[in-house]
C-alpha positions as CSV (number, residue, x, y, z in Angstrom):
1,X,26.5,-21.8,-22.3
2,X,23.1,-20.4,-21.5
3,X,22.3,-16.6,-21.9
4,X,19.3,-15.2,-19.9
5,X,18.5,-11.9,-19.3
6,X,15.2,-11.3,-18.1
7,X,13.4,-7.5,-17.9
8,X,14.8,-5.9,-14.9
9,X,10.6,-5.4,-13.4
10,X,9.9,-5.7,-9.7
11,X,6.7,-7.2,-10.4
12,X,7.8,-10.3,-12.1
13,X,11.8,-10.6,-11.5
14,X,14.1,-13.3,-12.3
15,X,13.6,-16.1,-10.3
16,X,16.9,-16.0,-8.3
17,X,19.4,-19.7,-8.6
18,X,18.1,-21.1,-5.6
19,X,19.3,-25.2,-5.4
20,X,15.6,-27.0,-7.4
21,X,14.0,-29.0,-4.4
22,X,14.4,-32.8,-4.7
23,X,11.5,-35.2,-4.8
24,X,9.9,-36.3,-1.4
25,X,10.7,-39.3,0.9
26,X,9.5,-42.5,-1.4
27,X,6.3,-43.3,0.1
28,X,7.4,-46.8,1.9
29,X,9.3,-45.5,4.0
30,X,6.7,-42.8,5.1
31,X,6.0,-45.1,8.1
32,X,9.8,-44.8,9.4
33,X,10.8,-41.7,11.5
34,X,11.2,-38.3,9.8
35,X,12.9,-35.5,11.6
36,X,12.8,-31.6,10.2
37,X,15.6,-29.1,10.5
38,X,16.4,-25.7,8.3
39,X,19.6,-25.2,6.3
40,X,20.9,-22.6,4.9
41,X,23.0,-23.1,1.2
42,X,25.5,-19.6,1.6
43,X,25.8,-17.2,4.6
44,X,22.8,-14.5,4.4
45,X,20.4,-16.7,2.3
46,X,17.1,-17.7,3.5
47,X,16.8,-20.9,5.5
48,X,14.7,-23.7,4.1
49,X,13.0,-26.6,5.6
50,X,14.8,-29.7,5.1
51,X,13.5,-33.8,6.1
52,X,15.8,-36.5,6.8
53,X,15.6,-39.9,8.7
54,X,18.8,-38.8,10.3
55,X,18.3,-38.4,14.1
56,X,20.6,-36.0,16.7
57,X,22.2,-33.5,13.7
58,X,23.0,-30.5,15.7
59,X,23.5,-26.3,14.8
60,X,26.5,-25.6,12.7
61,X,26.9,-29.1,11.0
62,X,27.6,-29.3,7.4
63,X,24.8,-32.1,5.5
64,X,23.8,-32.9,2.1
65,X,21.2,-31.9,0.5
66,X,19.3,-33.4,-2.3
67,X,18.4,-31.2,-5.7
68,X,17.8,-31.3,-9.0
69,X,20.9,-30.7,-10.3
70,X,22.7,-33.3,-7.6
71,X,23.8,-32.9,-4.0
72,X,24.6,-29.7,-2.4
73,X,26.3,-29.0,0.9
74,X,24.4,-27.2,3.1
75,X,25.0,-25.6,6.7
76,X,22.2,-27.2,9.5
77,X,20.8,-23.7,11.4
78,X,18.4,-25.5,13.9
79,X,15.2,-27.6,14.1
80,X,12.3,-27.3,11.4
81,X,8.9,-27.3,11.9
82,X,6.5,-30.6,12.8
83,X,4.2,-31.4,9.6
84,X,3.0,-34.6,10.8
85,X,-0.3,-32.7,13.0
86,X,-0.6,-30.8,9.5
87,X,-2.9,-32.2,6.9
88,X,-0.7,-34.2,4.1
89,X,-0.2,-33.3,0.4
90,X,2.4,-35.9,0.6
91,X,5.1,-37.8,1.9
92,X,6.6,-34.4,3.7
93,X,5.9,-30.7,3.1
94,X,9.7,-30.0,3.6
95,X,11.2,-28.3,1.0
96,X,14.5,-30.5,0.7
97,X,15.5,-34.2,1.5
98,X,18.8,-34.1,3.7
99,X,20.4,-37.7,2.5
100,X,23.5,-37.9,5.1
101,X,26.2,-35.7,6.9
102,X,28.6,-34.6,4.4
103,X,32.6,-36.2,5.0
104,X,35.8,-34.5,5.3
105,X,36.5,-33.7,1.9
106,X,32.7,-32.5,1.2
107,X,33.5,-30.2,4.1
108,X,36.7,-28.8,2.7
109,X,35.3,-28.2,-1.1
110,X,32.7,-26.3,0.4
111,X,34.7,-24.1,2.5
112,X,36.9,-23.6,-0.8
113,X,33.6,-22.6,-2.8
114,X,33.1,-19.5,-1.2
115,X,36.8,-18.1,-1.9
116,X,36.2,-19.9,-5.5
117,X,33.2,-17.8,-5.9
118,X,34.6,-14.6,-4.9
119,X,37.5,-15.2,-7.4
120,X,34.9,-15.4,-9.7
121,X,33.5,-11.7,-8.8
122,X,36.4,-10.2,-9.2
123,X,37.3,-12.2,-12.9
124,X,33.9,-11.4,-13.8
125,X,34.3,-7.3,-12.7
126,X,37.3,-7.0,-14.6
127,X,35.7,-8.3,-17.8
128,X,32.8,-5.6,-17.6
129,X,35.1,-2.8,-17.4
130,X,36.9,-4.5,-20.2
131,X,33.5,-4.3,-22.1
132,X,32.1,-0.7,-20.4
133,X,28.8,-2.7,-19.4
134,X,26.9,0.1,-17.7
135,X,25.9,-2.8,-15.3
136,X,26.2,-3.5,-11.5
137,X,26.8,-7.1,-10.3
138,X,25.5,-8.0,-7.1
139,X,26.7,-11.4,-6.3
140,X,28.4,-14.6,-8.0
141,X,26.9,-18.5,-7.5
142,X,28.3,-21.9,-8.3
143,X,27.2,-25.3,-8.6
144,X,29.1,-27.9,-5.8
145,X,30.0,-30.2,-9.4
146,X,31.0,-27.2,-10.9
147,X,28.5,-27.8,-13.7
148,X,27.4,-23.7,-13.8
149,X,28.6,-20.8,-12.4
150,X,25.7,-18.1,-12.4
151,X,26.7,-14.1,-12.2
152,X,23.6,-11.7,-10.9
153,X,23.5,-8.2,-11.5
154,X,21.3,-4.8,-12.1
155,X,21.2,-2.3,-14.4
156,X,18.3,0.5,-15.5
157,X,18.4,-0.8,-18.9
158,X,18.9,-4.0,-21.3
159,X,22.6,-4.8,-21.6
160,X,23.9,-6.5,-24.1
161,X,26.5,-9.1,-22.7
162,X,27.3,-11.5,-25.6
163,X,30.9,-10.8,-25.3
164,X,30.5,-10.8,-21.7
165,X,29.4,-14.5,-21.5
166,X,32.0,-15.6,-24.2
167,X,35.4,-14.3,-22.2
168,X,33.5,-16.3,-18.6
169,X,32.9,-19.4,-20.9
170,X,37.0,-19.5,-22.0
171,X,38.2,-18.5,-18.3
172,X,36.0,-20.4,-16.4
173,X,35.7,-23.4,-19.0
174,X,32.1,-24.4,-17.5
175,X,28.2,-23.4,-18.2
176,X,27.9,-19.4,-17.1
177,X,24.2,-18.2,-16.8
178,X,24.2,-14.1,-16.3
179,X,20.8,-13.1,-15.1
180,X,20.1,-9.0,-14.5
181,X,17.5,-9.0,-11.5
182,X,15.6,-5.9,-10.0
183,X,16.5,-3.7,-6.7
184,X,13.9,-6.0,-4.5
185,X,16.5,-9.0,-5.1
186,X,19.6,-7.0,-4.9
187,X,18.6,-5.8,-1.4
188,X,17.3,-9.8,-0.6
189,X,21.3,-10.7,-1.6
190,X,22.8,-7.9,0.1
191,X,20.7,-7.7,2.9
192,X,20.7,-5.6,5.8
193,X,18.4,-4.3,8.8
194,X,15.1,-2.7,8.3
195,X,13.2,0.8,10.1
196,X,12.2,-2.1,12.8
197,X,14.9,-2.9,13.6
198,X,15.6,-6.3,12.5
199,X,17.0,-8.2,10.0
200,X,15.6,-7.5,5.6
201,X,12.4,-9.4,5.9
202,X,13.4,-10.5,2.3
203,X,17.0,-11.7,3.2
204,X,15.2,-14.0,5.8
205,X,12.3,-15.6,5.1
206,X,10.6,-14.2,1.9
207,X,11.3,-16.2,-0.9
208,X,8.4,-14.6,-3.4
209,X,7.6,-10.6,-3.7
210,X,4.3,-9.7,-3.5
211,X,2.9,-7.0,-4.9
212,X,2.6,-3.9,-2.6
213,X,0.3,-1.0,-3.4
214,X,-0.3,2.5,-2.3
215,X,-3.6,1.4,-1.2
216,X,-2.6,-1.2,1.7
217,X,-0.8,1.8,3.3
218,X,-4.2,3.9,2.9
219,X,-6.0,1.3,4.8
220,X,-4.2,0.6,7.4
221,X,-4.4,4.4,8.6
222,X,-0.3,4.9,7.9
223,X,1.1,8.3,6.8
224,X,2.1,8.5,3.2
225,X,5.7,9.6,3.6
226,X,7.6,8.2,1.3
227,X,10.5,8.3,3.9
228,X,8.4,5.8,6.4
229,X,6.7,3.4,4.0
230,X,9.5,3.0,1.9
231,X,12.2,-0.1,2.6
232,X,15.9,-0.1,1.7
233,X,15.4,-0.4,-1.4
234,X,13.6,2.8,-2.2
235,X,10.3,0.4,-2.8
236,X,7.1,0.4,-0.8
237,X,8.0,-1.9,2.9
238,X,6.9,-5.3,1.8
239,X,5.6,-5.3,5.6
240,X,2.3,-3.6,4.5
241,X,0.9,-7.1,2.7
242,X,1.0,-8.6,6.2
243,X,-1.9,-7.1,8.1
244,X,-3.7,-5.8,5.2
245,X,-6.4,-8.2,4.7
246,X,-6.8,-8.2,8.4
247,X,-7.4,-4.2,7.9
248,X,-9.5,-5.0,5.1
249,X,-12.0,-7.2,6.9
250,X,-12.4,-5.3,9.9
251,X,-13.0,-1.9,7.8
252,X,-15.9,-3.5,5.8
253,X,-18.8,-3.1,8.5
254,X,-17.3,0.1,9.5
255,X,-19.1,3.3,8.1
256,X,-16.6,5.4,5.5
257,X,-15.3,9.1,6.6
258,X,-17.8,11.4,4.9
259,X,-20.7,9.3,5.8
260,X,-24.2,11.0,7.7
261,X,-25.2,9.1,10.9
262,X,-28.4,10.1,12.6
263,X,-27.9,9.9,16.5
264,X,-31.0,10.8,18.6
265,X,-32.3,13.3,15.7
266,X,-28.6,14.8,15.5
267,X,-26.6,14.3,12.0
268,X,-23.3,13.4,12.6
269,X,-20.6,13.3,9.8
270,X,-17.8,10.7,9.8
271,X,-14.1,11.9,9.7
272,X,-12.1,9.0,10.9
273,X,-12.3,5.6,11.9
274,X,-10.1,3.3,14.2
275,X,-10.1,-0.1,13.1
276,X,-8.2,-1.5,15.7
277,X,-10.5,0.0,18.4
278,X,-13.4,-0.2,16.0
279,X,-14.6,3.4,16.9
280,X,-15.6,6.1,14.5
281,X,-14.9,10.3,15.3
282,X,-17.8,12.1,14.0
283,X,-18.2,15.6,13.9
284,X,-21.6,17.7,14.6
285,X,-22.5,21.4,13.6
286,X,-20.6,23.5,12.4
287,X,-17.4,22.1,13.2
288,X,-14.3,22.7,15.5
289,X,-13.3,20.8,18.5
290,X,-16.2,21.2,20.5
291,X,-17.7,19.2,18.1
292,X,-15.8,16.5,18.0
293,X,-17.3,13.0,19.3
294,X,-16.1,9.1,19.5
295,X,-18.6,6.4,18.6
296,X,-17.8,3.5,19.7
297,X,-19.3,-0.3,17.8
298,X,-22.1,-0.3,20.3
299,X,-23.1,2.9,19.5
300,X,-22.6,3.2,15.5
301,X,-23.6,-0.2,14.6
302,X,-27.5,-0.1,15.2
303,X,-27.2,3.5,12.8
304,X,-26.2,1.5,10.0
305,X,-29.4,-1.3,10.2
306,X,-31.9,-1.2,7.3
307,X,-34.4,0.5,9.6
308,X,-32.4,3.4,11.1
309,X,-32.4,7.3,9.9
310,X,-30.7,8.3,7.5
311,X,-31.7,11.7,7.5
312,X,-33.4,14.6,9.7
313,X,-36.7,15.5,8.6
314,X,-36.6,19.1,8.1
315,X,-38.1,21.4,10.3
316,X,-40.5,23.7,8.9
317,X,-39.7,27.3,9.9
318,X,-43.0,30.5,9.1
319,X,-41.8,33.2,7.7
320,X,-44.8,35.7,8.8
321,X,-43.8,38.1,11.6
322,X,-45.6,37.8,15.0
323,X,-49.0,39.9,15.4
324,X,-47.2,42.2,17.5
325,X,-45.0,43.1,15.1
326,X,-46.9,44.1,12.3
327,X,-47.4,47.7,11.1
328,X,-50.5,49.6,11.9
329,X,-51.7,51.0,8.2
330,X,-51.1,54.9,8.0
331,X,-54.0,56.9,8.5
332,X,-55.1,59.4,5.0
333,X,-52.9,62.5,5.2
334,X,-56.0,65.3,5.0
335,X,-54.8,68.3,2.9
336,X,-56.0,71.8,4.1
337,X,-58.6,73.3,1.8
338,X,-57.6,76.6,0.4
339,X,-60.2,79.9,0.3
340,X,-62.1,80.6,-2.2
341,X,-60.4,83.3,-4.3
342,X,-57.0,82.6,-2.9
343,X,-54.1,81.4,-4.7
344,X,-51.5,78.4,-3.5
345,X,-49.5,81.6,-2.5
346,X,-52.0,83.4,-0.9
347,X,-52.7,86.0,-3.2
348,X,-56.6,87.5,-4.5
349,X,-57.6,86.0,-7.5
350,X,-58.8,88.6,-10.3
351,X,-62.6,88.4,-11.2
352,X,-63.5,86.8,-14.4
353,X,-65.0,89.3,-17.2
354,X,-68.3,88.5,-18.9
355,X,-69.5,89.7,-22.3
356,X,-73.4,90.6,-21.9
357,X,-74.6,88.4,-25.7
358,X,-77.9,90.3,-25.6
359,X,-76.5,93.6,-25.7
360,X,-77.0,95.0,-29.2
361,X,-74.2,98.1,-28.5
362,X,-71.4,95.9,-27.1
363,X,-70.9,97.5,-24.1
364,X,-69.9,95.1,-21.4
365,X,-70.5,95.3,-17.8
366,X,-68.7,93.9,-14.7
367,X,-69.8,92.2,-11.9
368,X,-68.4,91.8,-9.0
């Protein structure tokens, strides 16, 4: 009995029960013919790449494959790529050995697995609500010998399923594994078809997530709906890790939107940049559509040299108005003298009276 139960994290899951990969050809008989095919272990798995030194298998046919854990029937889907142009790590760069073509009874035990495993859903989905596991399970494996029967499902939080395992061990009377995976594996299991179109990337061919970021949607120019960058399972499209470091190359010579470029004594600002095209929109003045210009790599390349502008000298502008304009200075304003003896108002002014000092009797005189 084995219990595992892993964090439930997208970026480092439970590695799902896929059949170990046997050990390559034995190196003497690397010099006989090798022939490469896919297989595929259950219906909506992946396909891996399988050598044998069996010639003519064809589509559809059931073979053996070589693991760890012994052989495992496995159904032939077509022919496998051609390592032997490829530089050699080994004997083969196939992922399994197919050892022969599996007999009549092989055939029939494998076609009785798959009803034997969905037995073992239902068994096992009875026993949860037995135990009210807030838990979802998602799909049910087991062994060709029998030897383990492994149970994957989801849940938001750590369950604890110690009773869970004890009641599979007694009705099952083998080795049960329960593993709790994350919603990137749950949609690789259950598969389905993507925005494209096709068939789950991830129920095909991926076999390892990769991280995925905001940041490879930024670069590659895409808009940040949630609704368009996200996958079925409400996670960023695993899609965007293709092209990205394609994206990332190209945008590395290209000038960044906000950047001044100096065009024939013009500053130009950057607002957007198409990498696939490898022009740049820039923008002159002060804005609007008119505008509005495309550069294209002939153009912008030589403005981002050691030796080209970076900036427009500025212009110096006098602020002393024109000779024309100036103001004549305003001539004195002359004020009109007044009469003697007049007043402001216009009136006579009364004569002054003198005291005579050398008059002994004080009699004063006037004078006019």
């Amino acid at each position: 009995m084995q219990d595992n139960s892993p964090d439930p994290t997208d970026d480092q899951p439970a590695e799902l029960a896929t059949p170990e990969a046997a050990p390559a050809l034995p190196a003497n008989e690397s010099s006989a013919p090798s022939y490469h095919y896919y297989v595929r272990f259950r219906t909506g798995t992946p396909p891996f790449s399988a050598v044998s030194r069996l010639a003519g298998l064809s589509r559809d046919e059931v073979v053996m494959v070589q693991t760890e854990h012994g052989p495992e029937p496995a159904t032939l889907t077509g022919p496998g790529p051609d390592f032997q142009d490829q530089p050699q790590t080994g004997a083969t760069q196939a992922t399994y050995t197919i050892s022969r073509r599996a007999n009549r009874d092989e055939m029939d035990k494998f076609e009785s697995l798959v009803s034997r495993e969905t037995e073992a859903f239902k068994t096992c989905q009875t026993h949860i609500a037995k135990h009210k596991l807030d838990m979802k399970l998602i799909r049910v494996e087991r062994y060709f010998n029998g030897s383990k029967v492994i149970f994957y499902f989801t849940a938001e939080n750590r369950v604890d399923f110690r009773e869970l395992v004890k009641d599979l061990v007694q009705e099952f009377r083998t080795r049960v594994e329960i593993r709790q995976i994350g919603v990137r594996h749950e949609t690789k299991m259950i598969g389905g078809i993507g925005c494209c179109g096709r068939e789950l990337c991830c129920a095909t061919f991926i076999n390892n997530f990769a991280p995925v970021s905001i940041k490879m949607a930024k670069e590659q120019n895409l808009p940040l709906n949630p609704a368009k960058i996200s996958g079925v399972c409400n996670r960023l499209l695993c899609c965007l890790t293709y092209e990205y470091d394609t994206y990332h190359a190209l945008r590395k010579g290209m000038p960044k939107p906000g950047k001044i470029l100096v065009l024939e004594g013009v500053e130009l600002k950057v607002i957007q940049t198409n990498v696939l095209k490898g022009t740049v929109t820039v923008i002159s003045g002060p804005g609007g559509p008119d505008g509005l210009r495309v550069l294209t790599r002939q153009e912008w390349e030589p403005l981002l040299l050691p030796g080209a502008p970076r900036t427009v000298a500025p212009t110096v502008v006098s602020t002393a108005a024109p000779a024309t304009d100036r103001r004549q200075p305003r001539p004195p304003r002359e004020r009109p003298r007044r009469p003697k003896g007049k007043r402001r108002d216009g009136s006579d002014v009364e004569p002054k009276v003198r005291s005579d000092a050398g008059s002994e009797s004080g009699d004063s005189s006037t004078e006019e």
